[in-house]
Gaussian input, Z-matrix of N, CA and C with variables (Angstrom, degrees):
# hf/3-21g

backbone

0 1
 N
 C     1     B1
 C     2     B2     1     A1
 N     3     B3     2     A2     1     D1
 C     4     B4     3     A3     2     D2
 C     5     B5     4     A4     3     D3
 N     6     B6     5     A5     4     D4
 C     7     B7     6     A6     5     D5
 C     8     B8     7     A7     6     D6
 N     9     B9     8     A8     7     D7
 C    10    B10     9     A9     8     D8
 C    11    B11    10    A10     9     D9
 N    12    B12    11    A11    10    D10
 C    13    B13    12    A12    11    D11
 C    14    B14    13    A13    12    D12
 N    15    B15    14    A14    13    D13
 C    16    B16    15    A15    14    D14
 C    17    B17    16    A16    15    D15
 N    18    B18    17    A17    16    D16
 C    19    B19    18    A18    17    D17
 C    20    B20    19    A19    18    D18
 N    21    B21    20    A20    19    D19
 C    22    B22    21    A21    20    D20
 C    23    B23    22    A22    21    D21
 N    24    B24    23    A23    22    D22
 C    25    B25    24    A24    23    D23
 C    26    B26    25    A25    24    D24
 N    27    B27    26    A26    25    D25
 C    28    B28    27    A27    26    D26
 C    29    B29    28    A28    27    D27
 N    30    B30    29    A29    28    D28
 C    31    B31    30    A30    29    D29
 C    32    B32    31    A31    30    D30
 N    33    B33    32    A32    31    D31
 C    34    B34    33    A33    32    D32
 C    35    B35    34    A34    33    D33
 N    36    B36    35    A35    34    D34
 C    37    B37    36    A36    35    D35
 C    38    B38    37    A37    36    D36
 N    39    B39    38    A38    37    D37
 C    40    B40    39    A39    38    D38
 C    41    B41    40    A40    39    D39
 N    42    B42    41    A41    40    D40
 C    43    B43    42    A42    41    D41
 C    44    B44    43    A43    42    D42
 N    45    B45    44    A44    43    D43
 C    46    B46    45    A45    44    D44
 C    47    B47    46    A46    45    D45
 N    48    B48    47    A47    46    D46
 C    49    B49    48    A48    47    D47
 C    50    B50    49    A49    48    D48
 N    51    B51    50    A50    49    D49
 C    52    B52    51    A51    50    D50
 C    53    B53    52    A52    51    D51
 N    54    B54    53    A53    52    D52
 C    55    B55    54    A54    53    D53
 C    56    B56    55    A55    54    D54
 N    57    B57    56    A56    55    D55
 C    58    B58    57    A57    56    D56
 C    59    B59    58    A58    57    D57
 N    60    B60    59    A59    58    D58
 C    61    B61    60    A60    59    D59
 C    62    B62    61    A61    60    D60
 N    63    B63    62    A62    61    D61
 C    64    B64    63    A63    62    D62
 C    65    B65    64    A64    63    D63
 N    66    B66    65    A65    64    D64
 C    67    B67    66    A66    65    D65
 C    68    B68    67    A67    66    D66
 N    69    B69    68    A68    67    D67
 C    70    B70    69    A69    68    D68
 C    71    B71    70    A70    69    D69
 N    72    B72    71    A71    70    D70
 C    73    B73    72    A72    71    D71
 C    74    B74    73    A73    72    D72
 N    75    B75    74    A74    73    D73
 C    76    B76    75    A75    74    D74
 C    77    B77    76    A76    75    D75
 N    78    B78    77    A77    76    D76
 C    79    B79    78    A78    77    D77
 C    80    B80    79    A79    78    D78
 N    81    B81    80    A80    79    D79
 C    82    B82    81    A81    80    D80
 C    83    B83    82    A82    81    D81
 N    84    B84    83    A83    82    D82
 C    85    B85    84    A84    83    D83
 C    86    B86    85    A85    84    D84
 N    87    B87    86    A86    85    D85
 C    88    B88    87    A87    86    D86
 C    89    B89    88    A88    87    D87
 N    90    B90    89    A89    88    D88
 C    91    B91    90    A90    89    D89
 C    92    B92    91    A91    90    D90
 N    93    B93    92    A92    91    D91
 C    94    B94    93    A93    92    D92
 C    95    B95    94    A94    93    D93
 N    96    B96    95    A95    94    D94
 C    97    B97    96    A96    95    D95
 C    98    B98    97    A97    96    D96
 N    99    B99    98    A98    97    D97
 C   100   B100    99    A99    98    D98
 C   101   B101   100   A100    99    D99
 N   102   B102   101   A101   100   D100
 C   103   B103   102   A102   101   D101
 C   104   B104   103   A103   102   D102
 N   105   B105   104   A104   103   D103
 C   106   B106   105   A105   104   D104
 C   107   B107   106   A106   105   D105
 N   108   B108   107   A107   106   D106
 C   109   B109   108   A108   107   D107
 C   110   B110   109   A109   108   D108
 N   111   B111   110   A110   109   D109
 C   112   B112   111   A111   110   D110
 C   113   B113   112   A112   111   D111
 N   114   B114   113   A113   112   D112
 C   115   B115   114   A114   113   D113
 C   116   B116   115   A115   114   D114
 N   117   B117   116   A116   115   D115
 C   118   B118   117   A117   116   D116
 C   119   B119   118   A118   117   D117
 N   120   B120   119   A119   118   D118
 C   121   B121   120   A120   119   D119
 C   122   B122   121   A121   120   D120
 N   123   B123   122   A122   121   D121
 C   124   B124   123   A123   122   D122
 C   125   B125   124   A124   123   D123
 N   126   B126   125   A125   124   D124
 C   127   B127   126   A126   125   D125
 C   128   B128   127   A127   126   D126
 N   129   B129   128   A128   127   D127
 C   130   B130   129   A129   128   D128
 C   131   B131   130   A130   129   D129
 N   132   B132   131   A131   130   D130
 C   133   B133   132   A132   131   D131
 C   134   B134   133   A133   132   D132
 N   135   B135   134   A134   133   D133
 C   136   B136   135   A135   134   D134
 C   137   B137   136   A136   135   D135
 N   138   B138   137   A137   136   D136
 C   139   B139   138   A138   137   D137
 C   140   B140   139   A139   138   D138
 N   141   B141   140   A140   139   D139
 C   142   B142   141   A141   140   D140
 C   143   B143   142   A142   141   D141
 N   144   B144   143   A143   142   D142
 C   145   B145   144   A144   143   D143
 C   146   B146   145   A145   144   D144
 N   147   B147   146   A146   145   D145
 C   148   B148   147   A147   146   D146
 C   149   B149   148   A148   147   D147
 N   150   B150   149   A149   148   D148
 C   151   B151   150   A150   149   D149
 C   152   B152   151   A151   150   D150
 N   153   B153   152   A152   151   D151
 C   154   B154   153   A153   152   D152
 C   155   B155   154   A154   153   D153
 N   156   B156   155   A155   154   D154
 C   157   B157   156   A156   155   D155
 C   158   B158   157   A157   156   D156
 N   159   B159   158   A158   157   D157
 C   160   B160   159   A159   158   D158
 C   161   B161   160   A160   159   D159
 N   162   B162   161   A161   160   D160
 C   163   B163   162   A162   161   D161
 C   164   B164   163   A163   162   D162
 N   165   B165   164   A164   163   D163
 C   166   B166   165   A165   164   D164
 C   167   B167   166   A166   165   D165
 N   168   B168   167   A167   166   D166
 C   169   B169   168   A168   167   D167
 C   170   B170   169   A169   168   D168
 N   171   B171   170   A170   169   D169
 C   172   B172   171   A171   170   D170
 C   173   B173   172   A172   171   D171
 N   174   B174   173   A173   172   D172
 C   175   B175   174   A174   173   D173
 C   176   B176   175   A175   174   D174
 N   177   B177   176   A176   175   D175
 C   178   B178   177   A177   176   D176
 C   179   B179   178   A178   177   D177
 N   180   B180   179   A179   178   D178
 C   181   B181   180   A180   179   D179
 C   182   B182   181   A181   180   D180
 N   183   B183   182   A182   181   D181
 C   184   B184   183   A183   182   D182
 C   185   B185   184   A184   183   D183
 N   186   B186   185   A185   184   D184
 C   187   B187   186   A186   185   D185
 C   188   B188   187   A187   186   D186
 N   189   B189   188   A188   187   D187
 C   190   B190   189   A189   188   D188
 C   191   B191   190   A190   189   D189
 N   192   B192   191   A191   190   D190
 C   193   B193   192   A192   191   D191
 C   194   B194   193   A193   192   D192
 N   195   B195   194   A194   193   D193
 C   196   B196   195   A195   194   D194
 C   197   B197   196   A196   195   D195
 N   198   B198   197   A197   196   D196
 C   199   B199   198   A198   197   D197
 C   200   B200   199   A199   198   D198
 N   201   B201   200   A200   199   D199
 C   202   B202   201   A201   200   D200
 C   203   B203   202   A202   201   D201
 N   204   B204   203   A203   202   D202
 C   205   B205   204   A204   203   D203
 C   206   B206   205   A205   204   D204
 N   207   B207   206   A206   205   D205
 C   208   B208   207   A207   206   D206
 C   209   B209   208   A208   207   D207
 N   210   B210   209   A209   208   D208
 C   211   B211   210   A210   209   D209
 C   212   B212   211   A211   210   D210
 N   213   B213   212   A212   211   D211
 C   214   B214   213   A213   212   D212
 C   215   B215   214   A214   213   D213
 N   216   B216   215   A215   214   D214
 C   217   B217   216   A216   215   D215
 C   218   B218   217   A217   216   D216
 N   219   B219   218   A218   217   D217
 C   220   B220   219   A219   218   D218
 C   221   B221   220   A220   219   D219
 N   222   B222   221   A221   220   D220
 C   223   B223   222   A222   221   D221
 C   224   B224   223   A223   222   D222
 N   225   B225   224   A224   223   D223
 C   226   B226   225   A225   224   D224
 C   227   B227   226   A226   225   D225
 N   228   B228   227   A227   226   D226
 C   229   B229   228   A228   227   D227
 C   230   B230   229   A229   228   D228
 N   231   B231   230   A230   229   D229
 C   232   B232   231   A231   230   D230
 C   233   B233   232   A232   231   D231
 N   234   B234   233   A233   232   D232
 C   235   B235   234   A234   233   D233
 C   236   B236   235   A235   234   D234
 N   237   B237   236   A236   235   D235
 C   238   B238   237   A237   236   D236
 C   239   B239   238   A238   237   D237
 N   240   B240   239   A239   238   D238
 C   241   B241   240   A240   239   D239
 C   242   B242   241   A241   240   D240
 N   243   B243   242   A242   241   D241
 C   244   B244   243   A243   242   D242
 C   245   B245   244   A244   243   D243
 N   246   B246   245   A245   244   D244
 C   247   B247   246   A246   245   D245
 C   248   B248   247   A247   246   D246
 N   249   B249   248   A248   247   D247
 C   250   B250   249   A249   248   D248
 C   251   B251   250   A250   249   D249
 N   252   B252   251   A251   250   D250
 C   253   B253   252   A252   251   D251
 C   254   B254   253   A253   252   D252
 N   255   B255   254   A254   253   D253
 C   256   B256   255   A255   254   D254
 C   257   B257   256   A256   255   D255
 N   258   B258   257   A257   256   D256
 C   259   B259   258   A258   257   D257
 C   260   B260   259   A259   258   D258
 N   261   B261   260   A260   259   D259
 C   262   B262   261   A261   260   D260
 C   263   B263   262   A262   261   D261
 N   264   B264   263   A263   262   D262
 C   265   B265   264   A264   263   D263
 C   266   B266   265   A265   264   D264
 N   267   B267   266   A266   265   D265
 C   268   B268   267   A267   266   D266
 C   269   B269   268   A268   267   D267
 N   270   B270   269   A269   268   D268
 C   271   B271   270   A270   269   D269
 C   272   B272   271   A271   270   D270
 N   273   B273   272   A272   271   D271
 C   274   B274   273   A273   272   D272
 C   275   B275   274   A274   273   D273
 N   276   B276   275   A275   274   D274
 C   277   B277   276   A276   275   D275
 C   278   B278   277   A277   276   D276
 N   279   B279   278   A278   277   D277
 C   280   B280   279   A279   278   D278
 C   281   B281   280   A280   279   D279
 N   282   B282   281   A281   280   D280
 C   283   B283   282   A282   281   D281
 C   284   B284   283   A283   282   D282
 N   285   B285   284   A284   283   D283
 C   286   B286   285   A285   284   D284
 C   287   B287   286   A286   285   D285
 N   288   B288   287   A287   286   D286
 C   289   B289   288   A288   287   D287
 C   290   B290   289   A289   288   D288

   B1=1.4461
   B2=1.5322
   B3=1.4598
   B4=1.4929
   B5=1.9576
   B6=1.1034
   B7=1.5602
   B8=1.6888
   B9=1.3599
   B10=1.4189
   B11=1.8000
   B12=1.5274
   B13=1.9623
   B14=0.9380
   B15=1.4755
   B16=1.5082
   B17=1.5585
   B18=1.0036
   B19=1.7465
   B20=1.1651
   B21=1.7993
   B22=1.2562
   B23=1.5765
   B24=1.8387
   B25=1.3023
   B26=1.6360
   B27=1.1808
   B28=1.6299
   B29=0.9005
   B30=1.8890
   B31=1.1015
   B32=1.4091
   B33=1.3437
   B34=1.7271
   B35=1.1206
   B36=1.1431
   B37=1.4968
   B38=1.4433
   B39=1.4029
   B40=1.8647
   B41=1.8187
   B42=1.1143
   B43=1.5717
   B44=1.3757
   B45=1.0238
   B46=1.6454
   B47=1.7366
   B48=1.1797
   B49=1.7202
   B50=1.5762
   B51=1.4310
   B52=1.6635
   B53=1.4489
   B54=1.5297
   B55=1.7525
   B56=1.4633
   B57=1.1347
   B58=1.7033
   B59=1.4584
   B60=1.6290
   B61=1.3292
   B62=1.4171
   B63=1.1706
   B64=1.4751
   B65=1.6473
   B66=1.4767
   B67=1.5267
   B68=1.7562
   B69=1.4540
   B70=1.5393
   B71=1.4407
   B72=1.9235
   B73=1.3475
   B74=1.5927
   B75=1.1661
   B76=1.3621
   B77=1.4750
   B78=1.4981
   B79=1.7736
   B80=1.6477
   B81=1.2784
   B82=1.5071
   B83=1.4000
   B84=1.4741
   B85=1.2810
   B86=1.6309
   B87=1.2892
   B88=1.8024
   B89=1.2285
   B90=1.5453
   B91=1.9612
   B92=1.4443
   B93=1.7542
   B94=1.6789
   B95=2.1053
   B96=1.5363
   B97=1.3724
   B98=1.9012
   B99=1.4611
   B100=1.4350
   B101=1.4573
   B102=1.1885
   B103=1.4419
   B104=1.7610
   B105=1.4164
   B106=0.7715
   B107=1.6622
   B108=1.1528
   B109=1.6158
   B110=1.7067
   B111=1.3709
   B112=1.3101
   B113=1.6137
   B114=1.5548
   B115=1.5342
   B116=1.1288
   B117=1.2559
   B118=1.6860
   B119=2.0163
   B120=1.4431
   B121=1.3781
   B122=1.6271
   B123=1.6532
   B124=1.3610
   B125=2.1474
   B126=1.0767
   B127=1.3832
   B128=1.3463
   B129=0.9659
   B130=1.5077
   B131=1.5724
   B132=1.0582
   B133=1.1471
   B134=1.5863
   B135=0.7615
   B136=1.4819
   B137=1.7399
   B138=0.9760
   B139=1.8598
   B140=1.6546
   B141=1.6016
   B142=1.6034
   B143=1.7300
   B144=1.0724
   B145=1.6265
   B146=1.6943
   B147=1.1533
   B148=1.4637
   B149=1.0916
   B150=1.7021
   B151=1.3595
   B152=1.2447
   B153=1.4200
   B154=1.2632
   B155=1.7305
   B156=1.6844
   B157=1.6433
   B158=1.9197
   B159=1.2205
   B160=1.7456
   B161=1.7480
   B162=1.7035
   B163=0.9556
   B164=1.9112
   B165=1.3353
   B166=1.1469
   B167=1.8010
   B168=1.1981
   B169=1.7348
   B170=1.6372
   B171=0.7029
   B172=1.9468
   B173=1.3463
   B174=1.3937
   B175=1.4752
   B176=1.3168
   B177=1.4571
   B178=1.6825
   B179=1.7975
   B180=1.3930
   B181=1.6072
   B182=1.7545
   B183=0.8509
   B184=1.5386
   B185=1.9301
   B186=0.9334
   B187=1.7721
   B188=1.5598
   B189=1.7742
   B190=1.5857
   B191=1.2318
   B192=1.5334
   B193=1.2051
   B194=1.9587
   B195=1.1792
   B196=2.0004
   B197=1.9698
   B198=1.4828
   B199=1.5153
   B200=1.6868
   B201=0.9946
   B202=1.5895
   B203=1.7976
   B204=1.5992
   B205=1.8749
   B206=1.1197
   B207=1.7315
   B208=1.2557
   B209=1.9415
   B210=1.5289
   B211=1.7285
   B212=1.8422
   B213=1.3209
   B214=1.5324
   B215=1.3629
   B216=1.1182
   B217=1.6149
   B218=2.0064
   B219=1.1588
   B220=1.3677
   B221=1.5259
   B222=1.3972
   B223=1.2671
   B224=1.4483
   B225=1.4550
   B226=1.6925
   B227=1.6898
   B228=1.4279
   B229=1.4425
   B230=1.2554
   B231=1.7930
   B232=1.2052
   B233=1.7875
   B234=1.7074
   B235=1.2801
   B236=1.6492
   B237=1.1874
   B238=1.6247
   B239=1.6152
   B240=1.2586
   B241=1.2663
   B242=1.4567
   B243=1.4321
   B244=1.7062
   B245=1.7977
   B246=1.3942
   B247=1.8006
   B248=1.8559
   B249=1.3081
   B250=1.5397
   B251=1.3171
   B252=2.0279
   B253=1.5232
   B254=1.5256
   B255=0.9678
   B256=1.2205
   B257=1.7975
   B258=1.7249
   B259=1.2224
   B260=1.8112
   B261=1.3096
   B262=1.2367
   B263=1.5458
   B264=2.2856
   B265=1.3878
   B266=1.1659
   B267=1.4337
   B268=1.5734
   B269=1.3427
   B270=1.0353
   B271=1.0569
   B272=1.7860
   B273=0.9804
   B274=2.0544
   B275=1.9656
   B276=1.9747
   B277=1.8267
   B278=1.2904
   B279=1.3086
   B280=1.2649
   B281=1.7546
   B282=1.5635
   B283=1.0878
   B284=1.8777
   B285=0.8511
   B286=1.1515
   B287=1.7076
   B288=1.4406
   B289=0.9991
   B290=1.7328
   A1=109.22
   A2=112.73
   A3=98.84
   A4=99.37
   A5=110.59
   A6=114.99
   A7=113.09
   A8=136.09
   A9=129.73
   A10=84.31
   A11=90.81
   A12=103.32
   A13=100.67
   A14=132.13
   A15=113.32
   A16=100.92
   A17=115.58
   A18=119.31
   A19=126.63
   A20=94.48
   A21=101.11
   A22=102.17
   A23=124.19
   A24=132.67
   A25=102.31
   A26=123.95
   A27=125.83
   A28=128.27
   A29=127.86
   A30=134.90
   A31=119.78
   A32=120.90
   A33=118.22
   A34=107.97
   A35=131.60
   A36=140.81
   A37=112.27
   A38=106.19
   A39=100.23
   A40=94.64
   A41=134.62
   A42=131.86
   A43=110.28
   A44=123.83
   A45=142.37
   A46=87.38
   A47=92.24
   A48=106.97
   A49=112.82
   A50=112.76
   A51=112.57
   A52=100.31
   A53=129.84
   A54=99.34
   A55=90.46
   A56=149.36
   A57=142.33
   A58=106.39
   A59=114.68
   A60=118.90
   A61=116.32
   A62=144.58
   A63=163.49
   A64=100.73
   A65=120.50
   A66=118.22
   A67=96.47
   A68=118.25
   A69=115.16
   A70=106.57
   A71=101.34
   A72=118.92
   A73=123.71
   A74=104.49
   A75=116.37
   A76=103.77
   A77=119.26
   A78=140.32
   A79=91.18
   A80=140.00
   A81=126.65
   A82=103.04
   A83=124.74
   A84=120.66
   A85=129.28
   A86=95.78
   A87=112.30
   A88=114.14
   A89=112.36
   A90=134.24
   A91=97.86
   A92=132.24
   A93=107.76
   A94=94.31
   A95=112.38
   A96=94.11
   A97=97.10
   A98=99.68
   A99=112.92
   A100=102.73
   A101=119.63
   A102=132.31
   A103=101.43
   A104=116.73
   A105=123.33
   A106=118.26
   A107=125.50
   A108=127.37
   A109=85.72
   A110=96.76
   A111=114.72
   A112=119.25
   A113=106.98
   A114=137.84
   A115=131.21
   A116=99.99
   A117=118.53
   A118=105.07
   A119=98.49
   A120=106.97
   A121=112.67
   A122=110.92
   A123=117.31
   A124=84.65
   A125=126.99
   A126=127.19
   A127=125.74
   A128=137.87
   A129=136.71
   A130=134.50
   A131=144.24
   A132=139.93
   A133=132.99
   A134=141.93
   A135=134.77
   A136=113.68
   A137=108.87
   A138=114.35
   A139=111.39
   A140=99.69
   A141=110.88
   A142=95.58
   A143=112.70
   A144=126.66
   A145=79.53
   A146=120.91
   A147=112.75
   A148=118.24
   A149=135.49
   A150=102.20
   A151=113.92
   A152=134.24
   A153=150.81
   A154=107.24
   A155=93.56
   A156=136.73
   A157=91.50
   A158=103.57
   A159=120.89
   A160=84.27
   A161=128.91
   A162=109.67
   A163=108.40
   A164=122.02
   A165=129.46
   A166=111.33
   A167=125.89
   A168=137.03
   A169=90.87
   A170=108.87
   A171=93.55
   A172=106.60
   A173=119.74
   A174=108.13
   A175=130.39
   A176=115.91
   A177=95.71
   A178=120.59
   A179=101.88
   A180=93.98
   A181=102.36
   A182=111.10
   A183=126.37
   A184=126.23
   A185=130.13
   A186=148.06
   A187=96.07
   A188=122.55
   A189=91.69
   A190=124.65
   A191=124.71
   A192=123.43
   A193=97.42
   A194=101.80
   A195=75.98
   A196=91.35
   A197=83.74
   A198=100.67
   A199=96.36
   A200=128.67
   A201=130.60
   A202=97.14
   A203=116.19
   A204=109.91
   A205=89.65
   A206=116.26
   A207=118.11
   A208=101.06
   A209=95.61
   A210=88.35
   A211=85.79
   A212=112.82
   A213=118.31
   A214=122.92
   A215=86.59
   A216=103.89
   A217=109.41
   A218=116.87
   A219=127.54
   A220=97.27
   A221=127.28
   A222=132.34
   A223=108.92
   A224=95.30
   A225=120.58
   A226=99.97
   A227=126.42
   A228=125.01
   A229=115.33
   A230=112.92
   A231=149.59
   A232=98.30
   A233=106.88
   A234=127.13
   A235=93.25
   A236=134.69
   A237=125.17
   A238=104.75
   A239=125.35
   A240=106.69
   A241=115.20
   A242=109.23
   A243=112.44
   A244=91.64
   A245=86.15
   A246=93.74
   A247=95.35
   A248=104.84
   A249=101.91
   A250=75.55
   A251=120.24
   A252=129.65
   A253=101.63
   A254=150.80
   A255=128.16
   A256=110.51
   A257=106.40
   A258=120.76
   A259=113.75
   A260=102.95
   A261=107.33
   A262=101.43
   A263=103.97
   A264=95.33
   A265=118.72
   A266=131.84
   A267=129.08
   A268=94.78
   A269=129.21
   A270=120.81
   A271=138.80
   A272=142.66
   A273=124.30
   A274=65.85
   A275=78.66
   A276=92.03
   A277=100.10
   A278=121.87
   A279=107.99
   A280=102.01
   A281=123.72
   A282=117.39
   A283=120.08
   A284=129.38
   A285=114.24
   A286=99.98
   A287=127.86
   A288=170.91
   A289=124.11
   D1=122.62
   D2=-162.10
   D3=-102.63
   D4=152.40
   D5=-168.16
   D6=-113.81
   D7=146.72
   D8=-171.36
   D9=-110.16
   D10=-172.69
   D11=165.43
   D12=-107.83
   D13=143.94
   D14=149.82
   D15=-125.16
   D16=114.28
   D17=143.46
   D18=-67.73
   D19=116.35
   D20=-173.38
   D21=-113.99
   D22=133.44
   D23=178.93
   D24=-96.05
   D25=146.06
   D26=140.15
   D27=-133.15
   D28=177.19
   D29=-170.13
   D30=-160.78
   D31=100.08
   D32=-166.11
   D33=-115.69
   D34=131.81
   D35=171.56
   D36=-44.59
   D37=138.42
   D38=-168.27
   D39=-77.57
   D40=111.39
   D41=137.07
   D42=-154.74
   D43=-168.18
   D44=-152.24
   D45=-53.26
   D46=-77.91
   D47=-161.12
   D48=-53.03
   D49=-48.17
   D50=178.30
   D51=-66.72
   D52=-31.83
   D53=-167.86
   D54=-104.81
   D55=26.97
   D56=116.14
   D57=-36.97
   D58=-82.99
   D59=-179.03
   D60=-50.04
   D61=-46.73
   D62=128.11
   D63=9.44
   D64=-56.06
   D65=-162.38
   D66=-108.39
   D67=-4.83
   D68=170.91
   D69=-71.36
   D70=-57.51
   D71=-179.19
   D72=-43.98
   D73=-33.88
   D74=-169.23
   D75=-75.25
   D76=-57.30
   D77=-177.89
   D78=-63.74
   D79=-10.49
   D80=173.57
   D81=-96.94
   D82=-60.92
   D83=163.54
   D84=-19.00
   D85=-73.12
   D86=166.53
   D87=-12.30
   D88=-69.22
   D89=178.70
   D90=-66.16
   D91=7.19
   D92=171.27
   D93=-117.67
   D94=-28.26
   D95=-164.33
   D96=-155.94
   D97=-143.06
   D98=-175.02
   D99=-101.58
   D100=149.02
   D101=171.33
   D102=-101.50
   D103=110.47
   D104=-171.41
   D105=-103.00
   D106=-41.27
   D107=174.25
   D108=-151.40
   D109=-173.57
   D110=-150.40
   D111=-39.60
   D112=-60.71
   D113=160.16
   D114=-64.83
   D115=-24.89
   D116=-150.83
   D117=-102.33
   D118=133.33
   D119=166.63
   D120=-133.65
   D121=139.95
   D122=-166.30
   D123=-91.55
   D124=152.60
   D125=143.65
   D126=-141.16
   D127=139.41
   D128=129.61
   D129=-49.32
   D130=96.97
   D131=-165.40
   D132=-128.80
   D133=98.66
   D134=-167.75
   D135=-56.77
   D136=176.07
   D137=-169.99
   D138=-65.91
   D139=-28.86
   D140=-174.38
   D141=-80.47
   D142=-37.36
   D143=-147.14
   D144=-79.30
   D145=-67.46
   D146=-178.20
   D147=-54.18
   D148=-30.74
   D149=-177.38
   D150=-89.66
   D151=-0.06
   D152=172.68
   D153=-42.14
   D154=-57.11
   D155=-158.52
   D156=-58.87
   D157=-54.39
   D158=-143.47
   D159=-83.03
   D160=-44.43
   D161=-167.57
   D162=-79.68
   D163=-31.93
   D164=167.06
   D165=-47.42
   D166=-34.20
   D167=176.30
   D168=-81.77
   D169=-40.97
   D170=-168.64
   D171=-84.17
   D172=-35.57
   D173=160.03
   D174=-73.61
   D175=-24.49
   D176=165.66
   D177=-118.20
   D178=32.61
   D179=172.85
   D180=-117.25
   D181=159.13
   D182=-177.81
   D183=-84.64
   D184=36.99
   D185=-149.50
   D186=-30.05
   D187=-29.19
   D188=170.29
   D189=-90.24
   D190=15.18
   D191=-172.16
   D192=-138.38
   D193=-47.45
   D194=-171.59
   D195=-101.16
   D196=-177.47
   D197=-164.52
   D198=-120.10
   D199=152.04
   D200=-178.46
   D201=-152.68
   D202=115.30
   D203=162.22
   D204=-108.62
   D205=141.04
   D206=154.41
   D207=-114.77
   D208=134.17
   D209=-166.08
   D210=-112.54
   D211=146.67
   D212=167.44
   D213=-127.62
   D214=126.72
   D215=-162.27
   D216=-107.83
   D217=153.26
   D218=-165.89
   D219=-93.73
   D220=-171.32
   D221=-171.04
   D222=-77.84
   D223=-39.93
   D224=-171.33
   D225=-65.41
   D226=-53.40
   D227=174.13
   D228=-31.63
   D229=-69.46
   D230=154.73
   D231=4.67
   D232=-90.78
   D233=-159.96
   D234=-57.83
   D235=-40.27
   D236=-166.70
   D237=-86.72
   D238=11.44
   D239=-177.45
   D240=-93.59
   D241=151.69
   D242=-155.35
   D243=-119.59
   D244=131.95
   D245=-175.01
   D246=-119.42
   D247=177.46
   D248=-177.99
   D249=-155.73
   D250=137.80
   D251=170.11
   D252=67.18
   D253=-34.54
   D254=170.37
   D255=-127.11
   D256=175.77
   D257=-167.41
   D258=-70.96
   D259=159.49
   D260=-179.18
   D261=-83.23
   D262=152.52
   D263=-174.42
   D264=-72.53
   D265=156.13
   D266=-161.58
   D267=-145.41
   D268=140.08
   D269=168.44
   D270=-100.98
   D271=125.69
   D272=-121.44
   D273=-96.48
   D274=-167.08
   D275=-172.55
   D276=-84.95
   D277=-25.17
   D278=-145.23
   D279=-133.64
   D280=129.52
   D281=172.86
   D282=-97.03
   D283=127.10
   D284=-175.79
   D285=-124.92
   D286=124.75
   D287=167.21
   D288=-77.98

């Protein structure tokens, strides 16, 4: 089963309702990859695993108020990316879901 990266960024407006969704979003993320800086999660994901991912984000984020990029990157992206203070993304053996 072959797997892409996707980096996914967000951005929720600080009040009641966005940092509800804000601390759901985050605890769903977690179960797909690495939490990498504040917003930011590194993943590996397979084709099933992503659309799982994309319909779980569209049901609980809000499109006129928070912002969500998910960028996907190939293996080749992957290997050229330049980090400074922390590790390059790797991807572990095992995904657990």
């Amino acid at each position: 089963m072959s797997t892409l990266f996707y980096l996914i960024i967000y951005d929720l407006p600080d009040n009641k309702g966005a940092n509800k969704r804000r601390t759901k979003l985050h605890k769903m993320l977690t179960g797909y990859g690495t939490w990498t800086q504040y917003s930011v999660f590194e993943c590996f994901l397979t084709a099933v695993q992503f659309a799982k991912l994309r319909v779980q984000v569209e049901n609980l984020i809000k499109p006129s108020e928070d912002s969500i990029r998910i960028y996907v990157l190939d293996a080749g992206s992957v290997r050229k990316t330049i980090t400074y203070g922390s590790e390059q993304p790797r991807q572990e053996e095992t995904i657990i879901l």
